[in-house]
VEXDREN-2710 file (C-alpha; in Angstrom, 1 decimal):
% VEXDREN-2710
k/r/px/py/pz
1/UNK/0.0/0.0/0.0
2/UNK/1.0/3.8/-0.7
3/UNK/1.4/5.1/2.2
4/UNK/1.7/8.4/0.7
5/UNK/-1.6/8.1/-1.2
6/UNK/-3.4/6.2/1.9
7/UNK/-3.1/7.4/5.6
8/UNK/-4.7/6.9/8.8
9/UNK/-5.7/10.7/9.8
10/UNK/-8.5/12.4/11.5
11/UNK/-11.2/14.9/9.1
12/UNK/-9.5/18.1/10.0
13/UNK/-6.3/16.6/8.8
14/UNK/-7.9/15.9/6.0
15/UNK/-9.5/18.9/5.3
16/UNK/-5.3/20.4/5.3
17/UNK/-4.4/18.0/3.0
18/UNK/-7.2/18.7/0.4
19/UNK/-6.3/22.4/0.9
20/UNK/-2.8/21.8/-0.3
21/UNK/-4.3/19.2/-3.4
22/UNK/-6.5/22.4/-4.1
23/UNK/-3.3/24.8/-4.4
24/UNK/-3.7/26.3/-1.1
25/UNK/-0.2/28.3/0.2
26/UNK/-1.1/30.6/2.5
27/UNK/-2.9/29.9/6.0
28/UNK/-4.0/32.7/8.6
29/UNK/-6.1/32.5/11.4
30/UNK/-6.4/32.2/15.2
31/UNK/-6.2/28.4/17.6
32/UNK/-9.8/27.5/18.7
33/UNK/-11.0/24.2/19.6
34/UNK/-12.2/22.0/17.5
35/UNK/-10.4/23.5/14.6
36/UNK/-7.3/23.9/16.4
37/UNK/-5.5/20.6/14.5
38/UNK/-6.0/22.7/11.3
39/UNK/-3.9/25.6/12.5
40/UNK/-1.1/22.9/13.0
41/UNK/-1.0/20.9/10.3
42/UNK/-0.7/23.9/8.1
43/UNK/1.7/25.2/10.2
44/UNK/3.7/21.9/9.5
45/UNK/2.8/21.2/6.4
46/UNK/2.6/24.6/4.2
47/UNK/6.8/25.4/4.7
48/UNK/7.1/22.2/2.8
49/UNK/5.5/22.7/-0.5
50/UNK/6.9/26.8/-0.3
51/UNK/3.5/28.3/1.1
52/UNK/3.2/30.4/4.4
53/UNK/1.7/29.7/7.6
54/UNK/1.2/32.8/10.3
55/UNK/-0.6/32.8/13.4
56/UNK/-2.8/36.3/13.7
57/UNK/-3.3/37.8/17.2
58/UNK/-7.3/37.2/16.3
59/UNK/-9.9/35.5/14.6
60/UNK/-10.2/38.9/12.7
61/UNK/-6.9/39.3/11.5
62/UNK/-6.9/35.5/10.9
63/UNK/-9.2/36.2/7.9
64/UNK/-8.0/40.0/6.8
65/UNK/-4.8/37.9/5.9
66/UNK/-6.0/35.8/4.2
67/UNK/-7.9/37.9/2.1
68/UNK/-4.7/40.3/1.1
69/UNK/-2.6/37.2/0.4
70/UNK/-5.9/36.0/-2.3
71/UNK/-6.2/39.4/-3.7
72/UNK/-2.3/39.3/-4.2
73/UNK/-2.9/36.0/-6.5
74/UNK/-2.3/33.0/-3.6
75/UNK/-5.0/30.3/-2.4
76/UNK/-5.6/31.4/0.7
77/UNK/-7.8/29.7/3.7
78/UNK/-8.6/29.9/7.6
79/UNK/-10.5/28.2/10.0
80/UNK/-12.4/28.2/13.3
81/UNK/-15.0/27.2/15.2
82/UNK/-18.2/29.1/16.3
83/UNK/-17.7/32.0/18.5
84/UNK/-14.1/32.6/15.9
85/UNK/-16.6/32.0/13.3
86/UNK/-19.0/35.2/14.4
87/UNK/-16.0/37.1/14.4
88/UNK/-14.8/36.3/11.1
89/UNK/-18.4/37.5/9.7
90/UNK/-17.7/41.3/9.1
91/UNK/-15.0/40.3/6.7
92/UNK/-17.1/37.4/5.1
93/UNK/-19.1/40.2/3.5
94/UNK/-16.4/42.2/2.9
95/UNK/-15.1/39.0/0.8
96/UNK/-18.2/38.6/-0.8
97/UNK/-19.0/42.3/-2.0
98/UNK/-15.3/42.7/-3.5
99/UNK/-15.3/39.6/-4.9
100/UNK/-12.2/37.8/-3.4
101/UNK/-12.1/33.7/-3.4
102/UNK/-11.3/32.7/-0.1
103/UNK/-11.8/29.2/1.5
104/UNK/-13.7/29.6/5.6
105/UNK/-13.4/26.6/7.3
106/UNK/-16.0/26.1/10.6
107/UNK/-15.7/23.2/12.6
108/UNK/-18.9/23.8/14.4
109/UNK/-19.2/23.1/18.2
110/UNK/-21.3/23.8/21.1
111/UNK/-22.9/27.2/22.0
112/UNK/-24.0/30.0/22.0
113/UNK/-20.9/32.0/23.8
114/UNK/-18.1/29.8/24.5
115/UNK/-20.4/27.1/25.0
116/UNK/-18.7/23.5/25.6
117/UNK/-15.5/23.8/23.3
118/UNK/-15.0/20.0/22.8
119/UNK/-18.5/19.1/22.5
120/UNK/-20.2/18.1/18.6
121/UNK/-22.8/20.9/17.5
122/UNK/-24.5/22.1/14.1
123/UNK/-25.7/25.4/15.4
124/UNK/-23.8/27.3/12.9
125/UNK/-25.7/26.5/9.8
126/UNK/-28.2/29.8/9.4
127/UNK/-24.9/31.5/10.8
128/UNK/-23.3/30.2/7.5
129/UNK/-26.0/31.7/5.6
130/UNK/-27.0/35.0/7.1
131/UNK/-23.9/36.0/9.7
132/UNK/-22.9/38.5/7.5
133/UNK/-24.9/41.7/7.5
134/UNK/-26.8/42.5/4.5
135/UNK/-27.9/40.7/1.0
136/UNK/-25.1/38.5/-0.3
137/UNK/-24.3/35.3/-2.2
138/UNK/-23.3/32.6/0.1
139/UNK/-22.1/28.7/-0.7
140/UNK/-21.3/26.3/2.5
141/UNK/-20.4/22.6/1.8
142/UNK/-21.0/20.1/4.6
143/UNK/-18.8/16.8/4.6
144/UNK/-19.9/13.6/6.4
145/UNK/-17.0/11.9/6.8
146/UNK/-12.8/12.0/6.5
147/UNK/-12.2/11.2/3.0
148/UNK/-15.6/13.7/2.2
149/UNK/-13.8/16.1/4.2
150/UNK/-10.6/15.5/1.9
151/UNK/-12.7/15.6/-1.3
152/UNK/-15.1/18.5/-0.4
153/UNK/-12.2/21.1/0.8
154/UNK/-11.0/20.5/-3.0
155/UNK/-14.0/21.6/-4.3
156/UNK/-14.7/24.2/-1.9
157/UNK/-11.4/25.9/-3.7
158/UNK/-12.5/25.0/-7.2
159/UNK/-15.9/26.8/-6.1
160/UNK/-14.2/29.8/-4.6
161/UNK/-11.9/30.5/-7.8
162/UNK/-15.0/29.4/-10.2
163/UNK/-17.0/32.3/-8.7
164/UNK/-15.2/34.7/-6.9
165/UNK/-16.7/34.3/-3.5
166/UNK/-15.8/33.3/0.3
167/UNK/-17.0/29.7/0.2
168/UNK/-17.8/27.7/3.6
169/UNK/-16.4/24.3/5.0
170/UNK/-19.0/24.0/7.2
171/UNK/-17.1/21.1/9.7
172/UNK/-18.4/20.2/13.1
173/UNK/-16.5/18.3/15.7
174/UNK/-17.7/15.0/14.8
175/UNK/-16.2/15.1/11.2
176/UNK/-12.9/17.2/12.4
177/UNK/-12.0/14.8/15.1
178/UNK/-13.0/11.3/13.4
179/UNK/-10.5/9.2/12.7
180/UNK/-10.3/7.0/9.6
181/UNK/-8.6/6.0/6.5
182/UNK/-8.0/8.8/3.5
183/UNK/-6.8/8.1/0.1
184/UNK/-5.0/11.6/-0.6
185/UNK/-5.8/11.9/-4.6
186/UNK/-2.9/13.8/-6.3
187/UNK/-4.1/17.4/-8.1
188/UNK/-3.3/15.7/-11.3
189/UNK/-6.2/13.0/-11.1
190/UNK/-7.9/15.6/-10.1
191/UNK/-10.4/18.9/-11.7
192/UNK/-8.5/21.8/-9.9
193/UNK/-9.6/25.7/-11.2
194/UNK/-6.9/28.0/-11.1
195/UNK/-6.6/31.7/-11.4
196/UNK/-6.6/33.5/-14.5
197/UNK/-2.8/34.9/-15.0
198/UNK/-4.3/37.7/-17.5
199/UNK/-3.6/41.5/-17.3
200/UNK/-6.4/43.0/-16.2
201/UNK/-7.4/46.7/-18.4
202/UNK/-8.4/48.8/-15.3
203/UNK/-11.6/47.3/-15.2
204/UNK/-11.7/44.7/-12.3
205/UNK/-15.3/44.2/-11.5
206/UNK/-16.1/44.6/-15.4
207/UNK/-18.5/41.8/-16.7
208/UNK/-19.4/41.1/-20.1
209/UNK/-23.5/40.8/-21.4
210/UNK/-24.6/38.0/-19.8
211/UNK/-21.6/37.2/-17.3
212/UNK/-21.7/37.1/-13.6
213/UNK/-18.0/36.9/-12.5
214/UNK/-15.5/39.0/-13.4
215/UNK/-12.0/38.2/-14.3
216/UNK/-9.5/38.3/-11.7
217/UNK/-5.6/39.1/-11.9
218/UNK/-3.3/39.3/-8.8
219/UNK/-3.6/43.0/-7.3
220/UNK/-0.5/44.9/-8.5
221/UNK/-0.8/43.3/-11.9
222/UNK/-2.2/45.2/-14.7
223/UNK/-3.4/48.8/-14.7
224/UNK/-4.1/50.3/-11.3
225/UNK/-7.6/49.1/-9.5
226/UNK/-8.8/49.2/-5.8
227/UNK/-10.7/46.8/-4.0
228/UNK/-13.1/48.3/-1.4
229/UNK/-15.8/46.9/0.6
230/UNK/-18.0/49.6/-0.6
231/UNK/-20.1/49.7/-3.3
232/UNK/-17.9/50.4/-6.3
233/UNK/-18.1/50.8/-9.8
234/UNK/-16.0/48.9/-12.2
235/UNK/-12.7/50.2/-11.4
236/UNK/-13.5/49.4/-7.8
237/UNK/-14.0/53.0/-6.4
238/UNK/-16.7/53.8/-4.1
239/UNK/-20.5/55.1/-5.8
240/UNK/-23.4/56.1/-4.6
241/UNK/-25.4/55.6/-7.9
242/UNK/-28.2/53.8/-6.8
243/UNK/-29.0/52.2/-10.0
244/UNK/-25.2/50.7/-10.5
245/UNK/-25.6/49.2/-6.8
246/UNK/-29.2/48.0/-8.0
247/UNK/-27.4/46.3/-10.4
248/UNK/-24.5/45.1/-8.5
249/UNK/-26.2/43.3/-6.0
250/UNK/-28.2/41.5/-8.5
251/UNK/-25.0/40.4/-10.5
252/UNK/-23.3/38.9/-6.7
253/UNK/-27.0/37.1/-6.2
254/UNK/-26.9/35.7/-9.6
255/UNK/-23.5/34.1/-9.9
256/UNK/-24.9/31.9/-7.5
257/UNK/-28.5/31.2/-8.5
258/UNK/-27.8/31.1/-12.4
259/UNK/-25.5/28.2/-11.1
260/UNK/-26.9/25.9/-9.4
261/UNK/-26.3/22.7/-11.6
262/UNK/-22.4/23.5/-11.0
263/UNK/-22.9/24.1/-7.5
264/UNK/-25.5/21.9/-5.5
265/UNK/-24.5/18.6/-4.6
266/UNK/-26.4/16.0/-2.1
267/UNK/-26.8/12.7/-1.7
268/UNK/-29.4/10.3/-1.7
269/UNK/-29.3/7.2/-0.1
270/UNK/-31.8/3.9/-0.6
271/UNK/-34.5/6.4/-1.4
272/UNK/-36.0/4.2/-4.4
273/UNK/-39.1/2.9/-2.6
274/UNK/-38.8/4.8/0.8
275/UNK/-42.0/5.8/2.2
276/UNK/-40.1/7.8/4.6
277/UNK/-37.3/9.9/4.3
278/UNK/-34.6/11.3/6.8
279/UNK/-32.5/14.7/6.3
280/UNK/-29.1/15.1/7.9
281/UNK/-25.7/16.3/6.6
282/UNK/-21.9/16.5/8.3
283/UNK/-21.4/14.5/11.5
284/UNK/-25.2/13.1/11.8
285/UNK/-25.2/11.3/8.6
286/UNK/-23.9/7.9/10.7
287/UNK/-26.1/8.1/12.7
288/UNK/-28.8/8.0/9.8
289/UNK/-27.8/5.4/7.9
290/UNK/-27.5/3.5/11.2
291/UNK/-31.1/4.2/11.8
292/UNK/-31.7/3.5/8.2
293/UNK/-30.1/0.2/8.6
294/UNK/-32.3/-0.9/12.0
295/UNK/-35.6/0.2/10.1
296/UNK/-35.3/-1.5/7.1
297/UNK/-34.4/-4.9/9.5
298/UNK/-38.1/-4.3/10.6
299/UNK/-39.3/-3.7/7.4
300/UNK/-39.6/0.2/7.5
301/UNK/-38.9/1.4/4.2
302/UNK/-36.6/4.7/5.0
303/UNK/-33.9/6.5/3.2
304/UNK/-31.9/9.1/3.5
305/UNK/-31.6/12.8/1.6
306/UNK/-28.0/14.2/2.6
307/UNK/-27.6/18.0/1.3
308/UNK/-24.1/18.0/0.7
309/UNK/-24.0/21.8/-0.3
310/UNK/-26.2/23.4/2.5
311/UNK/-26.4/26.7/0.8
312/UNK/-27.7/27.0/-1.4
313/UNK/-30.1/24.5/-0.9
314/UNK/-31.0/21.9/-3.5
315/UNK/-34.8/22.8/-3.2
316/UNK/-35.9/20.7/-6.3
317/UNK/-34.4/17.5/-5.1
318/UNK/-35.5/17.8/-1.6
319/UNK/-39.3/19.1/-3.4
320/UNK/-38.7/15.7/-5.7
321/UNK/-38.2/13.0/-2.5
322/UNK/-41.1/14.7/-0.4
323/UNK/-43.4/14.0/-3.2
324/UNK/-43.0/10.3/-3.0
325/UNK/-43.0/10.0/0.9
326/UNK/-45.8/9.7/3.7
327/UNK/-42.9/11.6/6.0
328/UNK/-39.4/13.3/6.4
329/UNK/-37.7/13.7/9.7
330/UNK/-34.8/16.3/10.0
331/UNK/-32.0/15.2/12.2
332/UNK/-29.1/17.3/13.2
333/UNK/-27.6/18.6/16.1
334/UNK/-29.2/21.8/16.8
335/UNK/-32.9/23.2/18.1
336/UNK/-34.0/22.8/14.1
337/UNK/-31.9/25.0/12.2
338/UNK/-31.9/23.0/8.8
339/UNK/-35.3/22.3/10.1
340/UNK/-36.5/26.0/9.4
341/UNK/-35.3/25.3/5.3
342/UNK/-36.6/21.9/4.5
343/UNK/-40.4/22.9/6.2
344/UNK/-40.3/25.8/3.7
345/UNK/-39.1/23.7/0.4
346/UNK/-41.4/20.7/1.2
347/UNK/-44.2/22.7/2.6
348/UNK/-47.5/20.3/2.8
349/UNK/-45.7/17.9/0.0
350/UNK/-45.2/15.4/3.4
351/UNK/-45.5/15.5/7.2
352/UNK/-42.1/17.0/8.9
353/UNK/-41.2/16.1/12.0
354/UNK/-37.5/16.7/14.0
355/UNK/-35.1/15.1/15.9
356/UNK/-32.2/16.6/17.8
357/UNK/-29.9/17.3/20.5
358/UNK/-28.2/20.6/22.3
359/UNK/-27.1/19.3/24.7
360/UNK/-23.2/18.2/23.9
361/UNK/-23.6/14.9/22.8
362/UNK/-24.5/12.5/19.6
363/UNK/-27.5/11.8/18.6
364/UNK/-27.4/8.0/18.1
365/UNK/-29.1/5.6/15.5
366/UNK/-31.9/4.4/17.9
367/UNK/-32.4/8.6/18.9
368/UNK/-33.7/9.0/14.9
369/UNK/-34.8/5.4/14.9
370/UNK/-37.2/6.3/17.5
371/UNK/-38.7/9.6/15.9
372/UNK/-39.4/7.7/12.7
373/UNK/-41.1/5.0/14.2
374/UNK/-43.6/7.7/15.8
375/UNK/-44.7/9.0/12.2
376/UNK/-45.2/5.5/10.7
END
């Protein structure tokens, strides 16, 4: 065996080594538990392959650098865990509205406040969506398991160059402290999206008719532009017309809804003849299929419908399984975050009901075995 290509490593690991796959050479951000292990692997890892690894003195600064070091042409990533992950929000939007690719990674724990560092959690998912302040495009990826973790950070970068946008590894500290095998697949077997090298005209936020995403050279490359988390015109300098904003806004929006066959991803699993269906995503999926497996032992046909990107959401797939079931129950670990989503996409297509915990541990196969059992 390759010991290279196949290792024994836990999902935050992981999640460094897909970085590196993805082209990723500069790593900022702040120690947190349970993303802590991501801090020092890329700390480790990074001086090999010639990229750059500095510690910030916060969670802010953690993602202000790596933001100049994208906008000045390098991959760039950081990571956290919920309350770092709150703090890195101001500059989340700031990413979004000028339009740099940078890859956020959130091993979610237990909260609110400091909550109980070590303990699993999914309470960051509407975070993921709406922390930032105001209207603004938004893709978070949630991986179930270690080599998912591997596979997902990959595409998170691919996503991030593809669209010129902050893009979400939406972790929790199931996923980035499970321990498994991981086949580390080399770039080269691999689709990776790289930067445009191209001279830029003065024109960075420029679009053609019908375009979404504007080209993007390394800052300091080209004719002279500025990048601003104002509104800006095309040059990126600050404006107040209301009808280029108008227009703006839409064009940020749109880059992500006009591509949503690139972008959603999810997983369905033994969902041919279910008559009842169970949503989970990241660290709860076990627990579902283990459910899944129990149930169908008594004869209770149940599958599974795993969102793999949580935001967007695929609403037509989850629209399509509701149709054909009596019932979907919503698992994850939080008061019903995810909850909120698929009650709006399935509205009376089937009868919702929830399952989940808050209070630092797992939820378990018979915990989701049990709630389905009460809507047969």
């Amino acid at each position: 065996m390759d010991k290279k290509r196949f290792r024994f490593v836990q999902g935050n690991e992981a999640c460094v080594e897909g970085a590196l796959t993805a082209g990723m050479r500069f790593y900022s951000g702040y120690p947190i538990t349970p993303s802590t292990e991501i801090a020092e692997q890329s700390a480790i890892r990074l001086p090999q392959l010639g990229g750059h690894f500095i510690q910030m003195e916060d969670e802010i600064g953690g993602i202000a650098a790596a933001l100049g070091a994208s906008a000045a042409g390098v991959k760039a990533m950081t990571a956290t865990s919920g309350p770092g992950f709150s703090l890195k929000q101001e500059n989340i939007g700031y990413g979004c509205l000028a339009e740099i690719p940078i890859v956020v990674v959130d091993v979610q724990r237990s909260g609110p406040s400091t909550g109980m560092p070590t303990s699993p959690s999914q309470g960051d998912v509407m975070q993921a969506r709406w922390g930032t302040h105001g209207d603004h495009p938004m893709i978070a990826i949630a991986p179930s398991s270690v080599q998912d973790t591997y596979n997902q950070t990959v595409r998170c970068f691919n996503l991030a160059e593809k669209y010129r946008t902050p893009v979400i590894l939406l972790m929790d500290e199931i996923i980035g402290h499970l321990r498994e095998g991981l086949e580390v697949i080399p770039a080269e077997e691999l689709e990776i999206v790289n930067r445009g090298d191209h001279n830029i005209t003065g024109m960075a936020y420029a679009v053609g008719e019908g375009e979404y995403v504007p080209e993007f050279a390394p800052f300091g490359e080209g004719e002279r532009y500025n990048i601003t988390g104002l509104f800006h015109n095309d040059a990126g300098f600050p404006t107040n017309d209301n009808d280029f904003t108008d227009k703006i806004e839409h064009r940020l929006m749109a880059k992500i809804e006009q591509n949503l066959d690139d972008i959603l991803d999810w997983e369905e699993y033994m969902l041919d003849d279910a008559e009842y269906a169970i949503v989970a995503y990241g660290g709860t999926v076990r627990a579902a299929k283990g459910a899944i497996e129990k149930l169908r032992a008594e004869g209770v046909k149940v599958g599974l419908f795993r969102p793999v990107t949580v935001w967007p959401f695929p609403e037509e797939a989850m629209k399509k399984v509701a149709d054909k079931v009596k019932a979907v129950v919503v698992a994850e670990h939080n008061y019903g975050q995810l909850l909120l989503e698929v009650e709006r996409v399935i509205k009376d297509r089937a009868e919702l009901s929830f399952v989940g915990k808050v209070d630092g541990t797992t939820l378990k196969p018979e915990d989701i075995q049990a709630k389905v059992k009460e809507v047969l």
